[in-house]
FIKETOR-338073 format. One record per atom (N, C-alpha, C, O): residue number from 1; residue in one letter; atom name; x, y, z. Coordinates in nm, 3 decimals. Atoms other than C-alpha are relative to their C-alpha. Layout:
    nr   rest   atom         x         y         z
   NUM      A     CA         X         Y         Z
...
END
This chain:
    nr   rest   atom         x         y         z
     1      X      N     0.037    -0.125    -0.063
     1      X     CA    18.224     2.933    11.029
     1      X      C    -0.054     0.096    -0.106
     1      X      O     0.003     0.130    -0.210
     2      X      N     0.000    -0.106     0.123
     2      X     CA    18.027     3.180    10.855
     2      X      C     0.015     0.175     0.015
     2      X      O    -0.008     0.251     0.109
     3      X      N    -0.041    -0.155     0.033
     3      X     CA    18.116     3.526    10.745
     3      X      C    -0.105     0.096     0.038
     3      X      O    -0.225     0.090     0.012
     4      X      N     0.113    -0.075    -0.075
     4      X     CA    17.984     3.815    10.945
     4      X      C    -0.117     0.099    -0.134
     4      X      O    -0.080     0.128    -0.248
     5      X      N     0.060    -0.059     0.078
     5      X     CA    17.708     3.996    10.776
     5      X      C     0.064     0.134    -0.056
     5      X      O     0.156     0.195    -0.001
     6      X      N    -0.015    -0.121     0.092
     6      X     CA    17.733     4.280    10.530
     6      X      C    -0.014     0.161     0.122
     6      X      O    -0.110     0.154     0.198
     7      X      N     0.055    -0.097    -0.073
     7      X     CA    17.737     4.645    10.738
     7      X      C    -0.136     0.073    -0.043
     7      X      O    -0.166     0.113    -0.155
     8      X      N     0.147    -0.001     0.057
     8      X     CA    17.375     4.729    10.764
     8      X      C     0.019     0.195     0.048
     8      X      O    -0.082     0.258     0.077
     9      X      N    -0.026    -0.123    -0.045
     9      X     CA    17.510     5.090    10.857
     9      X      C    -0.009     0.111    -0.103
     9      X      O     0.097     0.153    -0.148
    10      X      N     0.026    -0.064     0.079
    10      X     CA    17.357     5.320    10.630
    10      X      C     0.091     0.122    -0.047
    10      X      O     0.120     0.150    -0.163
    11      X      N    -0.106    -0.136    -0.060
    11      X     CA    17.587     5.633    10.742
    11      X      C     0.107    -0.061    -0.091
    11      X      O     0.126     0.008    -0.191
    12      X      N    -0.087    -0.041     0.053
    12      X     CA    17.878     5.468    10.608
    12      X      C     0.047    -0.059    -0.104
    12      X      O     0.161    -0.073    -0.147
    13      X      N     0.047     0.037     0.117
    13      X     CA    17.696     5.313    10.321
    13      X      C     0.000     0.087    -0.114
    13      X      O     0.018     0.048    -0.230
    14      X      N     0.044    -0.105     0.074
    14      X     CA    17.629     5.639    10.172
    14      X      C     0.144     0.081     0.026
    14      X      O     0.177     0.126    -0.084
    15      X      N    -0.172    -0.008    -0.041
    15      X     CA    18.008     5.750    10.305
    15      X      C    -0.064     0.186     0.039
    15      X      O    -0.036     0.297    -0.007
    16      X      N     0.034    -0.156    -0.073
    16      X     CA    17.794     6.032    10.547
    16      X      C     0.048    -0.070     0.149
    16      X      O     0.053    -0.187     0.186
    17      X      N    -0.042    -0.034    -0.121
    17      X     CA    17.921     6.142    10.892
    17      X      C    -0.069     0.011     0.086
    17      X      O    -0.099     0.129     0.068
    18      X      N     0.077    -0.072    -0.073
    18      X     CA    17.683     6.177    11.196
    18      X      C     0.033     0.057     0.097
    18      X      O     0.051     0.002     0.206
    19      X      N    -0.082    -0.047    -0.078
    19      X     CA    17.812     6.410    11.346
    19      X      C    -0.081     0.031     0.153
    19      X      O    -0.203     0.038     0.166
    20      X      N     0.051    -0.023    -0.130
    20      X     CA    17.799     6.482    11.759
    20      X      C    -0.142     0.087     0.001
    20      X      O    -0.233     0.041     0.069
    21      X      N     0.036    -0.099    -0.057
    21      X     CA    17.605     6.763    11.761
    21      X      C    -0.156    -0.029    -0.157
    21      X      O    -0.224     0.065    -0.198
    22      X      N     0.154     0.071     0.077
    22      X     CA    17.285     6.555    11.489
    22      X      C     0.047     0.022    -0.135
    22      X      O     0.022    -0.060    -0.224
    23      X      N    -0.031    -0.021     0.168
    23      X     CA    17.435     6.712    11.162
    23      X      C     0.087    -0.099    -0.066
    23      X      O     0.180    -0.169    -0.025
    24      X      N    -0.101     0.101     0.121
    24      X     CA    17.559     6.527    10.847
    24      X      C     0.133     0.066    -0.058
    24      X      O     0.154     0.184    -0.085
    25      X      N    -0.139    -0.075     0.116
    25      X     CA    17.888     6.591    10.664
    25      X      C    -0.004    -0.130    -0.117
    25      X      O     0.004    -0.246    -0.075
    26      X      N     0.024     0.106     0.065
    26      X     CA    17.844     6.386    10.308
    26      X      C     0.129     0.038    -0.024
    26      X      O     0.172     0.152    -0.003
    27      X      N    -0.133    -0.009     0.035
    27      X     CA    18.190     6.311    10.192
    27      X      C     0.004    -0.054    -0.139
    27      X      O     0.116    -0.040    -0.187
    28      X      N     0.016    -0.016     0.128
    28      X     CA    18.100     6.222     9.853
    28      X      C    -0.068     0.100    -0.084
    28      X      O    -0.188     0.112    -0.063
    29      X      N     0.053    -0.089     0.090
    29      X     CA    18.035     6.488     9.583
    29      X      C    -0.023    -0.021    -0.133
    29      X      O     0.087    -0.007    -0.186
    30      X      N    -0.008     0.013     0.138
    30      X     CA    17.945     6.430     9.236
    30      X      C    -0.004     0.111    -0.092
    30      X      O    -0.067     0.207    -0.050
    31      X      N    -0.035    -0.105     0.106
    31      X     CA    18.035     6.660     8.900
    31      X      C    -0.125     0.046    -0.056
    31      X      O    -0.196    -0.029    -0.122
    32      X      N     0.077    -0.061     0.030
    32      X     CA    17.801     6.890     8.839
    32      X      C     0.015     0.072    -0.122
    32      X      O     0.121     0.123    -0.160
    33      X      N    -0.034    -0.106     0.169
    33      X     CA    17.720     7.070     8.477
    33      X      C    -0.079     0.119     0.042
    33      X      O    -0.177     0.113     0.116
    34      X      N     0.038    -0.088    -0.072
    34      X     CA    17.662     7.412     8.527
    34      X      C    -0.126     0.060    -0.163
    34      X      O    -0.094     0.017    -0.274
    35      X      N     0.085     0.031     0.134
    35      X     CA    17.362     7.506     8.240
    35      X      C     0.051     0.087    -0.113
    35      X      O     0.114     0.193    -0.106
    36      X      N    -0.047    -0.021     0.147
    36      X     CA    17.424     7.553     7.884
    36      X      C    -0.060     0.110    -0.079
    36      X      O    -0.110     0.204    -0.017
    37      X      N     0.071    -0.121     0.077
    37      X     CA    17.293     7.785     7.597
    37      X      C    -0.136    -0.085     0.004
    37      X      O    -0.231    -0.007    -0.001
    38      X      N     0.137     0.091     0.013
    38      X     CA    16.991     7.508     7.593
    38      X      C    -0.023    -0.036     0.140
    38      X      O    -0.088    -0.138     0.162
    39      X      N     0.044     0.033    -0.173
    39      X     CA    16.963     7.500     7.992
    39      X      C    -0.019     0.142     0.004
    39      X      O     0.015     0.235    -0.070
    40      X      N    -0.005    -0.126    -0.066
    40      X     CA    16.860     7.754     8.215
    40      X      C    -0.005    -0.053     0.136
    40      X      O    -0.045    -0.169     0.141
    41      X      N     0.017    -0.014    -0.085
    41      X     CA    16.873     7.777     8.570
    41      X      C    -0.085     0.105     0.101
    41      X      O    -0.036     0.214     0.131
    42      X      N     0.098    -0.098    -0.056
    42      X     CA    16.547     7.934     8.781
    42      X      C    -0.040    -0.019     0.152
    42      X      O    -0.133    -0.090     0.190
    43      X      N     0.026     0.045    -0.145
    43      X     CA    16.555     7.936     9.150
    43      X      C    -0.139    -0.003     0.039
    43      X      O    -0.228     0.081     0.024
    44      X      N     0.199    -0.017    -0.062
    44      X     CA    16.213     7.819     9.313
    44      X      C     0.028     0.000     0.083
    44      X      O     0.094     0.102     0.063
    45      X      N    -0.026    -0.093    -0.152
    45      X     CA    16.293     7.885     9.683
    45      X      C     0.078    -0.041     0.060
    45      X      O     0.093    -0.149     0.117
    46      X      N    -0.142    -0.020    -0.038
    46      X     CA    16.610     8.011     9.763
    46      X      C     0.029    -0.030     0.177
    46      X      O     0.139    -0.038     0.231
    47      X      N    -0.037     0.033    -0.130
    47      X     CA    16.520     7.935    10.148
    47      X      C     0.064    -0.172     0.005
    47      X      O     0.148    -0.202     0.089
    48      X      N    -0.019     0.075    -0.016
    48      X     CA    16.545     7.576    10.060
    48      X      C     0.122    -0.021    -0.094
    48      X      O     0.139    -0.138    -0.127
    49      X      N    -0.068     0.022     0.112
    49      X     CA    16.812     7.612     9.811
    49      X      C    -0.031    -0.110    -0.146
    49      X      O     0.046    -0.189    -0.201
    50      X      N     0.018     0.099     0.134
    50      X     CA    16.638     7.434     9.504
    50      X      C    -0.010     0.086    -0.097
    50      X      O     0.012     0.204    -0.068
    51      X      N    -0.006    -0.036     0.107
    51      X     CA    16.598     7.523     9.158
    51      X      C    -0.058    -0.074    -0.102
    51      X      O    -0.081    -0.194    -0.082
    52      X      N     0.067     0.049     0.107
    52      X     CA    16.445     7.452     8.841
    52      X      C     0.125     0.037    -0.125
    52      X      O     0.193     0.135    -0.154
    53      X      N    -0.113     0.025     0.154
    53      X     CA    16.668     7.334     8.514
    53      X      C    -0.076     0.007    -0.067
    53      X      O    -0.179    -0.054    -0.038
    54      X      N     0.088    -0.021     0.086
    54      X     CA    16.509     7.426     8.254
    54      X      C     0.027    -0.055    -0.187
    54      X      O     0.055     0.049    -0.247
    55      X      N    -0.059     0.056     0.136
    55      X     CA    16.595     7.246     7.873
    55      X      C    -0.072     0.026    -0.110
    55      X      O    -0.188    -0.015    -0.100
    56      X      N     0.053     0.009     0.099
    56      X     CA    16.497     7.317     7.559
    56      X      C     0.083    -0.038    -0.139
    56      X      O     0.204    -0.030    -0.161
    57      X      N    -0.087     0.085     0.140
    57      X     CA    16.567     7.153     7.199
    57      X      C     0.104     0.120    -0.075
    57      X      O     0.107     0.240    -0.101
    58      X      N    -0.116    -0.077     0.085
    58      X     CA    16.856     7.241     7.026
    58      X      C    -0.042     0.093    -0.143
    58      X      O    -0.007     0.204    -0.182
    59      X      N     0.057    -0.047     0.116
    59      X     CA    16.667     7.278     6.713
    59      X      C    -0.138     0.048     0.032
    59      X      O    -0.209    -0.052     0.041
    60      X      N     0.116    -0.041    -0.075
    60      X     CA    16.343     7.478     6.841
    60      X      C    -0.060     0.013    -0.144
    60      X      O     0.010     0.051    -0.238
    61      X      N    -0.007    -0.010     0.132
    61      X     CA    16.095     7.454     6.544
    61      X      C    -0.057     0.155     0.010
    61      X      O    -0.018     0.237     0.093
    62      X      N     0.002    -0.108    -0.001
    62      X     CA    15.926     7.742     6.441
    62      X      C    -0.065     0.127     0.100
    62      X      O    -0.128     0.067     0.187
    63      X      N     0.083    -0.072    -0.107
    63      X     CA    15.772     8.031     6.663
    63      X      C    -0.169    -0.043     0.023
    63      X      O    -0.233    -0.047     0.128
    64      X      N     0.168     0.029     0.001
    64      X     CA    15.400     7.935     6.571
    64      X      C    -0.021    -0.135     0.053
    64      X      O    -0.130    -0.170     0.099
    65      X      N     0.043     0.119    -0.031
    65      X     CA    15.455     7.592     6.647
    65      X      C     0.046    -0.012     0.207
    65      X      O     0.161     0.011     0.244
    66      X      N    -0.029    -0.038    -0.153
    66      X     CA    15.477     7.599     7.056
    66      X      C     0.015    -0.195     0.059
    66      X      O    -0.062    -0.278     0.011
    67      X      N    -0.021     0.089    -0.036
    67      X     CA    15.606     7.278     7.241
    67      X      C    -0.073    -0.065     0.133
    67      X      O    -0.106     0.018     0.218
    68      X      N    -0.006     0.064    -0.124
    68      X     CA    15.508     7.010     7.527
    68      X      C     0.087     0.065     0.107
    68      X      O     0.183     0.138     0.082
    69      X      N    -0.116     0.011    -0.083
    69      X     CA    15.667     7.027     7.848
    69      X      C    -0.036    -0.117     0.089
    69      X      O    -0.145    -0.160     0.128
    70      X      N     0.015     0.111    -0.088
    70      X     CA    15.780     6.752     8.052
    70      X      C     0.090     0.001     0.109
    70      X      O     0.207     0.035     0.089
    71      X      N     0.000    -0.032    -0.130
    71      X     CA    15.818     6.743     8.442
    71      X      C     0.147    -0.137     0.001
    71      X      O     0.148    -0.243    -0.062
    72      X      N    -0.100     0.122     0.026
    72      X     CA    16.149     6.528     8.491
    72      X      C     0.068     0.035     0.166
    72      X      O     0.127     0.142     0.181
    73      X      N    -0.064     0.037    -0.078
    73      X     CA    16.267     6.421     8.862
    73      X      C     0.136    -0.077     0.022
    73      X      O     0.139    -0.200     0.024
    74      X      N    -0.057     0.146     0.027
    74      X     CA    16.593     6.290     8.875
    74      X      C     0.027    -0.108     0.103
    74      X      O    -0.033    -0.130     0.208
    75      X      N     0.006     0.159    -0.078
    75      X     CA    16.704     5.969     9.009
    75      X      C     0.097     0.022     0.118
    75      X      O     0.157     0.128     0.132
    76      X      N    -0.088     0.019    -0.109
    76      X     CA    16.901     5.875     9.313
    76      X      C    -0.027    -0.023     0.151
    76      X      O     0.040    -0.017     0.254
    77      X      N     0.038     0.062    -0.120
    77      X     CA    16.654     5.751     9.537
    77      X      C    -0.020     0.126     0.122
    77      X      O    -0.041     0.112     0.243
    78      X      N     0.037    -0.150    -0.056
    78      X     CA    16.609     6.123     9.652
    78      X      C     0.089    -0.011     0.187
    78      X      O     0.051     0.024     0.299
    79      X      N    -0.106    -0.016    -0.103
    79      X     CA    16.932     6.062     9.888
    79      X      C     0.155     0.030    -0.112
    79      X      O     0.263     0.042    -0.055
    80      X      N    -0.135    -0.063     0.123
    80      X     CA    17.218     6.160     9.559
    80      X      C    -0.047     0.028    -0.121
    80      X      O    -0.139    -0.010    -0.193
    81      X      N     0.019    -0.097     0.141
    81      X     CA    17.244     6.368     9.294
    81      X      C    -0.042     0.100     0.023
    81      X      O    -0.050     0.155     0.133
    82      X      N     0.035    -0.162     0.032
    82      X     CA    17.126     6.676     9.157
    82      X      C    -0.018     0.012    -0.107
    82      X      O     0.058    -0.048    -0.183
    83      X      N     0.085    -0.051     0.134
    83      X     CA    16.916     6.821     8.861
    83      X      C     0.136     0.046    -0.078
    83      X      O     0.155     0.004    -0.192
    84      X      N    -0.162    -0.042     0.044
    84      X     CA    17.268     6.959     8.776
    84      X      C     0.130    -0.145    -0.043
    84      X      O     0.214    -0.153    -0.132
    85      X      N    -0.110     0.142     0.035
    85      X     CA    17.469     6.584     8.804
    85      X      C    -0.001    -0.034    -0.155
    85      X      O    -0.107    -0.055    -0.215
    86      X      N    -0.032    -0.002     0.115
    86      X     CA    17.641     6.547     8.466
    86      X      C    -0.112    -0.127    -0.036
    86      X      O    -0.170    -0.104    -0.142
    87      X      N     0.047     0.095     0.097
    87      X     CA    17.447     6.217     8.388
    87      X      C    -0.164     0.004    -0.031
    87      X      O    -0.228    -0.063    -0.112
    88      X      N     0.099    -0.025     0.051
    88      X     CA    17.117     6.399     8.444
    88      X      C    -0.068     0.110    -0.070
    88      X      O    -0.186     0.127    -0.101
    89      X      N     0.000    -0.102     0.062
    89      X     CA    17.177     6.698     8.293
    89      X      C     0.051    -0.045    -0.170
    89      X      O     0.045     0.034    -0.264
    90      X      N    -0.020     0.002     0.189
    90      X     CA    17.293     6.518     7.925
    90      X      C    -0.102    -0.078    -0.005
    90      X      O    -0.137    -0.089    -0.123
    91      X      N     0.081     0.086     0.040
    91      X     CA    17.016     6.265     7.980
    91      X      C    -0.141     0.128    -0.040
    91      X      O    -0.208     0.114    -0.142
    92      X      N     0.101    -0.081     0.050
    92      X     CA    16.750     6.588     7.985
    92      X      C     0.035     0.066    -0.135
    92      X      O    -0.057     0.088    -0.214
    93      X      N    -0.031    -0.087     0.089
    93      X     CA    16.930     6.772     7.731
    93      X      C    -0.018    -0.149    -0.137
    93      X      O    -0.081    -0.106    -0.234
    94      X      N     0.050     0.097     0.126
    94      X     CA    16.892     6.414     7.455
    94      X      C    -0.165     0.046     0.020
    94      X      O    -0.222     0.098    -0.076
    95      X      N     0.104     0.026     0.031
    95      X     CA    16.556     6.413     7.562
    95      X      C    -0.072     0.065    -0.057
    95      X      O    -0.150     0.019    -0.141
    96      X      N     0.062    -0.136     0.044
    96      X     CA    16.431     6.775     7.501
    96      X      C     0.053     0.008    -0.152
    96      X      O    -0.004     0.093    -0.220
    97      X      N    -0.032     0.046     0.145
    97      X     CA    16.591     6.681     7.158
    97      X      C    -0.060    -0.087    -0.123
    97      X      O    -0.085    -0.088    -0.244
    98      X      N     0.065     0.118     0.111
    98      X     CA    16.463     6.386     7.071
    98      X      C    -0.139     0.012    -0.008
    98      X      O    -0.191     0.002    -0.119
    99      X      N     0.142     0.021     0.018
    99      X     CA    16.101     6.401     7.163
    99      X      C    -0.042     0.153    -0.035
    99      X      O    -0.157     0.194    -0.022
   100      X      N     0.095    -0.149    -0.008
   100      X     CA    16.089     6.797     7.082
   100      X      C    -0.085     0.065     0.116
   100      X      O    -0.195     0.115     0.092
   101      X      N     0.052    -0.049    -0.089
   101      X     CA    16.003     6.910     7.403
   101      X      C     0.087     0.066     0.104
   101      X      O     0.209     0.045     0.106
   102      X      N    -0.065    -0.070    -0.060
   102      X     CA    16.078     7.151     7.682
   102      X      C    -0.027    -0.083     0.122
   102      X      O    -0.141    -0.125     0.137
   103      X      N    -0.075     0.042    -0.134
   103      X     CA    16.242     6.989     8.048
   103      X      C    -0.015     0.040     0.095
   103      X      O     0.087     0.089     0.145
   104      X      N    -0.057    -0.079    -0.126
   104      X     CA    16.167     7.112     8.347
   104      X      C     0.040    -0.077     0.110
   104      X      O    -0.041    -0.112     0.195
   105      X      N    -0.100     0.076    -0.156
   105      X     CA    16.434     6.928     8.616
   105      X      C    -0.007     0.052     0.178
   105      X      O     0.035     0.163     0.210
   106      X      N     0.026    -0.041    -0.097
   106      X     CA    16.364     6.960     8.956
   106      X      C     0.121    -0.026     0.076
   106      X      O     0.183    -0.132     0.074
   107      X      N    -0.142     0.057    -0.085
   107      X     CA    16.664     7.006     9.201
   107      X      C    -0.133     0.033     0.134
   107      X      O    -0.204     0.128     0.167
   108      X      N     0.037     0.007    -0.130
   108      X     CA    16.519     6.885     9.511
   108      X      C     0.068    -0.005     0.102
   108      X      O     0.188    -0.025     0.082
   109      X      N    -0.093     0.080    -0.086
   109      X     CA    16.626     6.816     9.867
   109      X      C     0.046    -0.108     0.048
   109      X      O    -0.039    -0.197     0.055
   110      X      N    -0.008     0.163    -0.016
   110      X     CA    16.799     6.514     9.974
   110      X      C    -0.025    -0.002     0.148
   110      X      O    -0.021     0.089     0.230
   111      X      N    -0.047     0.101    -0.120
   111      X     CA    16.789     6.272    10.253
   111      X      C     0.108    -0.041    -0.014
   111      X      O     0.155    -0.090    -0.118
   112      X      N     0.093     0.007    -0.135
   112      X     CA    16.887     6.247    10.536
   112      X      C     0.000     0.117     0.023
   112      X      O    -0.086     0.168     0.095
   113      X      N     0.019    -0.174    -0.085
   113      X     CA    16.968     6.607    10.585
   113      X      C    -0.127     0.048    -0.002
   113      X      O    -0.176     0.127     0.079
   114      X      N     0.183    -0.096     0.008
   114      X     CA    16.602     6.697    10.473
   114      X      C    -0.082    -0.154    -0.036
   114      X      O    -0.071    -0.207    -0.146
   115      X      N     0.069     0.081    -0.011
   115      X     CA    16.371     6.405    10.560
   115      X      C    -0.129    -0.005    -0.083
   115      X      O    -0.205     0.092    -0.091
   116      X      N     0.137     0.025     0.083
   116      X     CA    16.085     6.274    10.340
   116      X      C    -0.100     0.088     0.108
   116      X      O    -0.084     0.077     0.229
   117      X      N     0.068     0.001     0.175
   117      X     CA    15.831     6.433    10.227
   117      X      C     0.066     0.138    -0.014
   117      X      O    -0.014     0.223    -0.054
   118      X      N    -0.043    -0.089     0.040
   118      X     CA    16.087     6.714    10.198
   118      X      C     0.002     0.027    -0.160
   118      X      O    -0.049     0.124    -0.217
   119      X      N    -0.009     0.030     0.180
   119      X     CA    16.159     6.620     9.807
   119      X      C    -0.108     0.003    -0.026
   119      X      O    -0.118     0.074    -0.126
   120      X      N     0.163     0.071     0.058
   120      X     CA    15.791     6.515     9.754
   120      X      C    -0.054     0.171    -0.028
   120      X      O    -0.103     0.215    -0.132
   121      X      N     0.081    -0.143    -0.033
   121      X     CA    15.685     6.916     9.904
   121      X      C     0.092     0.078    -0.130
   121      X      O     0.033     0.160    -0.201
   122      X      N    -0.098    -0.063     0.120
   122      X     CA    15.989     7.034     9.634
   122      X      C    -0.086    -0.005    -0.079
   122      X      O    -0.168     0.083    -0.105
   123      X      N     0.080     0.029     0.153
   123      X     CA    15.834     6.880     9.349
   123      X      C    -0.148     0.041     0.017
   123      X      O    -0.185     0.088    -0.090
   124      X      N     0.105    -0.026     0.022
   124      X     CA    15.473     6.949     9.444
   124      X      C     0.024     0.189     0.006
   124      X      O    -0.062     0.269    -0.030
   125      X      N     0.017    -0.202     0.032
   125      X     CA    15.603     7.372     9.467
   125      X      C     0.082    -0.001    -0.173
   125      X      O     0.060     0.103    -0.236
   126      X      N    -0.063    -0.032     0.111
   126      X     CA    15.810     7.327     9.130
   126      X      C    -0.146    -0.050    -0.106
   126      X      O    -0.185     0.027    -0.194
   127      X      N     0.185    -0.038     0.086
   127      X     CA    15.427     7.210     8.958
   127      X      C    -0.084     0.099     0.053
   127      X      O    -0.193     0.104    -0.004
   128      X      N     0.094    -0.093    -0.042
   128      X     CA    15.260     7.464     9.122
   128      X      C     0.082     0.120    -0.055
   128      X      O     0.014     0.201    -0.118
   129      X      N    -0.019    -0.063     0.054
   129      X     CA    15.527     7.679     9.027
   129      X      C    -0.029    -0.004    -0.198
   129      X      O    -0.056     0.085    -0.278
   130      X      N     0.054    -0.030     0.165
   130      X     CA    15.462     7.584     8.651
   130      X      C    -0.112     0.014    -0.038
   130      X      O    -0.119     0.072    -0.146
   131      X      N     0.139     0.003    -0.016
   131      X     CA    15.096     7.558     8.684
   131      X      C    -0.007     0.162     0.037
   131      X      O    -0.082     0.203    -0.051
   132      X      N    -0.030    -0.144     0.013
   132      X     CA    15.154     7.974     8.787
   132      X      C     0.089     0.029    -0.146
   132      X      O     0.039     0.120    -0.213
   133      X      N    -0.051    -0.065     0.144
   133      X     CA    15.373     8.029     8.459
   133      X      C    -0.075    -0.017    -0.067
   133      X      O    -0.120     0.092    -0.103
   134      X      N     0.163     0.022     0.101
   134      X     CA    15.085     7.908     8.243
   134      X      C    -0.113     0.080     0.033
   134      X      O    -0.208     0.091    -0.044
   135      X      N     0.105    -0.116     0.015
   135      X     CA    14.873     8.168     8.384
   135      X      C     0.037     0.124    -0.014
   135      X      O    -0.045     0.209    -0.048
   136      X      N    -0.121    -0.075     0.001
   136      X     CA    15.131     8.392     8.387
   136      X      C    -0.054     0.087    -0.150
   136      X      O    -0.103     0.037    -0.251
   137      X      N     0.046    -0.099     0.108
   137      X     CA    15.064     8.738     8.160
   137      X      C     0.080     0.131     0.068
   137      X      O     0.016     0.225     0.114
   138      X      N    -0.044    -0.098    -0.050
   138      X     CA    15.312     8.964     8.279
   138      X      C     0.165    -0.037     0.008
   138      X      O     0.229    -0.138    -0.024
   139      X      N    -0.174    -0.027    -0.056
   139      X     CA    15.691     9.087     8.402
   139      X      C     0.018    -0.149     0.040
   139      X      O     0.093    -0.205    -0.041
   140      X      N    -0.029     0.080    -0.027
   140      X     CA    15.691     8.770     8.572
   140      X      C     0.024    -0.127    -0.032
   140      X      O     0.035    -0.225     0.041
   141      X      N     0.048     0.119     0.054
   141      X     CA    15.677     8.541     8.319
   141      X      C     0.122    -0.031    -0.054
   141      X      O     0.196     0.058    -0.095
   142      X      N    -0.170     0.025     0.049
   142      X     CA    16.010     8.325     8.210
   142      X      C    -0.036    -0.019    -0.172
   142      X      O    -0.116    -0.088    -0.234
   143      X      N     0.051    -0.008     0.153
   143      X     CA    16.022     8.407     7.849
   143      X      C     0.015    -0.136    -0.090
   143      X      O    -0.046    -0.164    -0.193
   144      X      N    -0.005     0.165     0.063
   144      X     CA    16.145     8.026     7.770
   144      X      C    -0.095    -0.031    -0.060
   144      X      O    -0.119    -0.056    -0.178
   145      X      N     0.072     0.054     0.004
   145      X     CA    15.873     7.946     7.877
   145      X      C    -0.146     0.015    -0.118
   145      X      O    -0.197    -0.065    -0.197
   146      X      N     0.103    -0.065     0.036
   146      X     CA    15.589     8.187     7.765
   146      X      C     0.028     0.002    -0.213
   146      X      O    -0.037    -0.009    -0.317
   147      X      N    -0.028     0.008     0.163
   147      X     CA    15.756     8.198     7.429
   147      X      C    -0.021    -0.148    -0.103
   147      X      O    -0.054    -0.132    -0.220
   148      X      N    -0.003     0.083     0.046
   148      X     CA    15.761     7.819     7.340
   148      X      C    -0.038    -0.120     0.077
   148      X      O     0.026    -0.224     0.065
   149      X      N     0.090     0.101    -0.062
   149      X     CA    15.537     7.608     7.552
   149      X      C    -0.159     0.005     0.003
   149      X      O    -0.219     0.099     0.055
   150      X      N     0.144     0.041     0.005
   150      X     CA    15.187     7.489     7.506
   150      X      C    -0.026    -0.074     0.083
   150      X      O    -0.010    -0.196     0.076
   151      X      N     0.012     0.052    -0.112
   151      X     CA    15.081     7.456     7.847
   151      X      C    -0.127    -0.092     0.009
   151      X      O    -0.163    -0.124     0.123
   152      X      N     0.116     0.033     0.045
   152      X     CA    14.752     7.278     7.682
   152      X      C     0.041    -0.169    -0.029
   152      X      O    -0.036    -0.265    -0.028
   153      X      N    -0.041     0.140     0.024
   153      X     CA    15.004     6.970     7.598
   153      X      C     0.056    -0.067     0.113
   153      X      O     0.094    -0.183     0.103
END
């Protein structure tokens, strides 16, 4: 006799709830790092609750010399995690280290509560929002940024 298949039940694969009334309850949470003297945190729209992490090297070199920046999504199949989850918040913070460059982490929304191309529309307003800081000449400008990025690299 063979053994019934694997549950193909996504819901309680991911250990979410569907509840009566269409909403999710996720019952797993993972440890979040909240940002450092080398993080920042910059809300890009507070209707959707996301945010931009922002990293820069520990050792910044000098003022004249102005850095890369690099666009960093993290992982989780854009149904877990968070730009904040400890393992992608020390993996940006090596990187903005090692390669000398500034991080910008996108906290997007997940699935299922916010259905594709919810994440996709995140990340295309968090480049548009940096694509505006690079033209950026005023009050509005995040001094991280304006101070130590060469939006040319």
């Amino acid at each position: 006799m063979e053994a019934p298949p694997p549950s193909s039940d996504p819901y309680k694969f991911l250990n979410i709830t569907l509840n009566s009334d269409g909403s999710l309850t996720r019952h797993r949470d993972f440890p979040k790092l909240p940002p450092t003297e080398h993080s920042k945190d910059i809300p890009l729209n507070p209707n959707n609750k996301t945010f931009i992490r922002l990293f820069k090297p520990r050792n910044i070199p000098p003022p004249e010399t102005k850095l890369p920046i690099l666009v960093y999504f993290h992982g989780g199949g854009f149904i877990l995690y968070s730009a904040a989850s400890a393992p992608f918040h020390e993996s940006c913070t090596k990187m903005a280290d090692r390669l000398q460059t500034m991080i910008l982490s996108v906290e997007y929304r997940l699935s299922p509560e916010h259905r594709l191309p919810a994440a996709y529309d995140d990340g295309v307003e968090a480049i548009s929002w940096l694509r505006d800081q690079a033209r950026c000449s005023g009050g509005d400008c995040v001094a991280w940024l304006r101070d130590t990025v060469d939006f040319s690299r």
